[in-house]
C-alpha positions as CSV (number, residue, x, y, z in Angstrom):
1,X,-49.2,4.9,-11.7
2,X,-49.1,7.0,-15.1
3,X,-49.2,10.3,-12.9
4,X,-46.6,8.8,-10.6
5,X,-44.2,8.7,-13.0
6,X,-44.8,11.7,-14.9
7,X,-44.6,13.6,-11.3
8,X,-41.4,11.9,-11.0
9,X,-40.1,12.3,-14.3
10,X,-40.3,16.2,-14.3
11,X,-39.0,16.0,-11.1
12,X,-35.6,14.5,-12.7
13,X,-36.4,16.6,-15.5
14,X,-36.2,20.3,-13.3
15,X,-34.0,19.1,-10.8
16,X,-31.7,18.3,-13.5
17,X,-31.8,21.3,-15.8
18,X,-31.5,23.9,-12.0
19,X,-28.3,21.2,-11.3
20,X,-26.4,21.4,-14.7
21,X,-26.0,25.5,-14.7
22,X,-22.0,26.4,-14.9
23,X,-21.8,27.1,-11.3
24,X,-18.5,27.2,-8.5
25,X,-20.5,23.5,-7.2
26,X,-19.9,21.8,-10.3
27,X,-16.3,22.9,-10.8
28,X,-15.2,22.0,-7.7
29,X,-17.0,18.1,-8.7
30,X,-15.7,18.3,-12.0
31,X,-12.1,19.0,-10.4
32,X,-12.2,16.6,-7.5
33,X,-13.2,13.8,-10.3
34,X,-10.6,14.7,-12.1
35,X,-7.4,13.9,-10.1
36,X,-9.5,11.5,-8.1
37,X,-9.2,13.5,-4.9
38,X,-12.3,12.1,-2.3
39,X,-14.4,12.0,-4.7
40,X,-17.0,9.8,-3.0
41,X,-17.4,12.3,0.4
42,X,-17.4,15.5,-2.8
43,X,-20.0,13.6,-4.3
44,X,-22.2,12.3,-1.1
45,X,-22.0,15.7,0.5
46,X,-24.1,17.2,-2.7
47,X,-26.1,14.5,-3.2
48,X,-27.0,14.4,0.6
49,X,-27.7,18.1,1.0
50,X,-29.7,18.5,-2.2
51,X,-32.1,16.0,-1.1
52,X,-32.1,18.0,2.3
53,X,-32.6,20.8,0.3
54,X,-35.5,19.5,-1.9
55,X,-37.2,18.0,1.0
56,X,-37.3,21.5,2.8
57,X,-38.6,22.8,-0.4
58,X,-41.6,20.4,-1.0
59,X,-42.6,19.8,3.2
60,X,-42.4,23.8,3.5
61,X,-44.0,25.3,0.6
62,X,-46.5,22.1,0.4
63,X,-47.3,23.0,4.2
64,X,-48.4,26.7,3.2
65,X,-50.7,25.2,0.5
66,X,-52.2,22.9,2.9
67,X,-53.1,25.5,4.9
68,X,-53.7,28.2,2.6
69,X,-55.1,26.9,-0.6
70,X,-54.8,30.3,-2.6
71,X,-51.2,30.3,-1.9
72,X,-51.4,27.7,-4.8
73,X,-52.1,30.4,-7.6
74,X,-49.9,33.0,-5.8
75,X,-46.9,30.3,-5.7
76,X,-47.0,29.3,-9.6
77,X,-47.1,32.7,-10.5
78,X,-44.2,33.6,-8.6
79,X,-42.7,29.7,-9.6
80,X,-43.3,30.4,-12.5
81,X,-41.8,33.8,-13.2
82,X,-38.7,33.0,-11.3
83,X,-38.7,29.6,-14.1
84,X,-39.0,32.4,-17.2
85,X,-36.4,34.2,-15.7
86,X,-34.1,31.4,-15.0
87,X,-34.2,30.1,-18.8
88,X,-33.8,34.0,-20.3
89,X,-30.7,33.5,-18.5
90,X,-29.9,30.6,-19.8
91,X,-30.5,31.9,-23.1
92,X,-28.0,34.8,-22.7
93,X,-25.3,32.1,-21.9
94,X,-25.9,30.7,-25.3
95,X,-25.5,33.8,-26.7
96,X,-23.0,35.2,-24.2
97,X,-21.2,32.0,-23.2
98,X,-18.5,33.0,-20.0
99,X,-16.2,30.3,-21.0
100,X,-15.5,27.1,-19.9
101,X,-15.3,25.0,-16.6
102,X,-12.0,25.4,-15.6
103,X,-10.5,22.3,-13.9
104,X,-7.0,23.7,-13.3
105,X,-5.8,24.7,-9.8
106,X,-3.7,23.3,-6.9
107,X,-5.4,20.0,-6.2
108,X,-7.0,20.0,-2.2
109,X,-4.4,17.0,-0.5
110,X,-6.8,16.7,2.7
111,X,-9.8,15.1,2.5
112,X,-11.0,17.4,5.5
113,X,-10.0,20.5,3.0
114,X,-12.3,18.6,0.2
115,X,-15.2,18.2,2.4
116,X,-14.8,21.6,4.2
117,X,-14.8,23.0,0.9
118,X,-17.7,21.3,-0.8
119,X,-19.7,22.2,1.9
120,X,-19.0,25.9,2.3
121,X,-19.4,25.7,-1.8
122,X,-23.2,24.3,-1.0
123,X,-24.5,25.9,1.9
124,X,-22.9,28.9,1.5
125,X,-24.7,29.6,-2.0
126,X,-27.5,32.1,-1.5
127,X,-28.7,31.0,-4.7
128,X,-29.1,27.4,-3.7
129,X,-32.1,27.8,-1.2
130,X,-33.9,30.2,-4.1
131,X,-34.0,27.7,-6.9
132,X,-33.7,24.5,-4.4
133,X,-36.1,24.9,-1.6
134,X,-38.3,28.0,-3.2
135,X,-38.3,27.1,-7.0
136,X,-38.3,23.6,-6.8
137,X,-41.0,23.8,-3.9
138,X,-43.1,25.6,-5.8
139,X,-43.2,23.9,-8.7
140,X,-44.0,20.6,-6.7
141,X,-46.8,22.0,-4.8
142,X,-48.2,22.6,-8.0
143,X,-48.5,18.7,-8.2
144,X,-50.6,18.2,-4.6
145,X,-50.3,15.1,-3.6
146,X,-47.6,13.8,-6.1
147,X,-45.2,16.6,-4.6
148,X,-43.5,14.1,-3.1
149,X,-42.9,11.5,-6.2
150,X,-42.1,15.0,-8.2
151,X,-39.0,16.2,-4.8
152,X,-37.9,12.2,-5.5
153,X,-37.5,12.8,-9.2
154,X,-35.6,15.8,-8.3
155,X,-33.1,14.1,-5.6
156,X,-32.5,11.5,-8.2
157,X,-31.5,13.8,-10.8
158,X,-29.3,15.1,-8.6
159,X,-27.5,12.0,-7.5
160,X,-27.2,11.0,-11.4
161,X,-25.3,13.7,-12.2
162,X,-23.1,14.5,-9.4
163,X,-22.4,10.7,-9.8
164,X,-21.5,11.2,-13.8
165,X,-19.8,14.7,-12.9
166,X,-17.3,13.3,-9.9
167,X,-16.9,9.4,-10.7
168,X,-16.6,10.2,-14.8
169,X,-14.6,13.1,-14.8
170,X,-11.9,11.4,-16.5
171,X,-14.1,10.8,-19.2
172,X,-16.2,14.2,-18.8
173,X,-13.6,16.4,-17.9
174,X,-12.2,17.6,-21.9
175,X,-15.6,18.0,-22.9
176,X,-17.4,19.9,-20.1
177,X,-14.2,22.0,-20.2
178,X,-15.3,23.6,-23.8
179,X,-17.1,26.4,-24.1
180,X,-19.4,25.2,-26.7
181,X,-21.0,21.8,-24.2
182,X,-21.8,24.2,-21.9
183,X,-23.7,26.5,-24.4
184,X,-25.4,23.2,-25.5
185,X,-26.4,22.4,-21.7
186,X,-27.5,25.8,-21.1
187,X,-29.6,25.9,-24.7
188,X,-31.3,22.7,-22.7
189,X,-32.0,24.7,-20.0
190,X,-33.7,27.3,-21.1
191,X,-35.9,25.5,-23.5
192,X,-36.6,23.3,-20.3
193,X,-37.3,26.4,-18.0
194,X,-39.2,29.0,-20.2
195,X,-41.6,26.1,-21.2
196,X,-42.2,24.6,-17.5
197,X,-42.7,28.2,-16.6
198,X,-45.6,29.3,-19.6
199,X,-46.7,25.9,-18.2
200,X,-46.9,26.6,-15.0
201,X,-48.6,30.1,-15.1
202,X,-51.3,29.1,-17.7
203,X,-52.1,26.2,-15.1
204,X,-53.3,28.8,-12.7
């Protein structure tokens, strides 16, 4: 049970620290939640296809270490690196912030426009398959056969904070629009990444 719910908890733990990155995903939550504009499909949608997302990352990468156990030491250096990498740039955000999450623009009037939208804004995202279904992958295969509890961790990080993000905008929305909460969040991160990264190397 112990190693249940540490699998899980660093599951919400990475999921959460990939998810809060100042990204086009999150404005476009943060904005919906703000003038209360189908916020519930904005939400569902990212909720829904990171946990599509996160299950195509733990069944395929799991699969290859089923079937090729080396793949195990080849995927946590490669998980790992790509989780160094991720927190450096993190860290230069701290130092180099890019400014705040902007929640001005015309507002979307059509639910179809919101959902259209939110899911170009998902799927579209080269980015999201490399640190969804490949980084987060990786990093659960490293857990054999808790990868599962550790992909669940993940999902409900996700579903926590595009919940806070859409449905408390009103209360989120003047402090995730300064520079310096971001810089905070992104200091998070990279202490979050670089360490699961060292981590995850030295484990192989």
């Amino acid at each position: 049970m112990s190693n249940a719910l540490s699998a899980a908890a660093a599951g919400f733990g990475t999921g959460l620290s990939l998810i809060v990155a100042i990204g086009a995903q999150n404005a476009f939550v943060l904005r919906q939640g703000v003038r209360r504009d189908s916020v519930l499909a904005v939400v569902g949608i990212c909720a829904l296809s990171d946990a599509l997302l996160i299950a195509l990352g733990v069944a395929g990468v799991g699969a290859v270490v089923v079937a090729w156990p080396a793949a195990l030491t080849v995927v946590g250096w490669i998980g790992g690196a790509f989780l160094i990498g991720y927190g450096v740039l993190a860290a230069r955000r701290v130092l180099r912030p890019q400014g705040a999450l902007s929640t001005e623009g015309q507002a979307t009037g059509s639910m179809r426009r919101a959902v259209l939208t939110c899911l170009a804004l998902t799927w579209l995202n080269p980015h999201v398959y490399l640190d969804t279904v490949f980084l987060l992958g990786s990093i659960a295969a490293d857990r054999g056969p808790l990868r599962w509890t550790f992909g669940l961790g993940a999902v409900f990080a996700s579903v926590c904070w595009f919940a806070a993000l859409g449905f408390g905008a009103r209360l989120l929305g003047r402090h995730l629009s300064r520079p310096g909460a971001w810089r905070v969040l992104d200091g998070l991160v990279a202490a979050t990444m670089i360490t699961m990264g060292v981590l995850l190397i030295a484990g192989d």
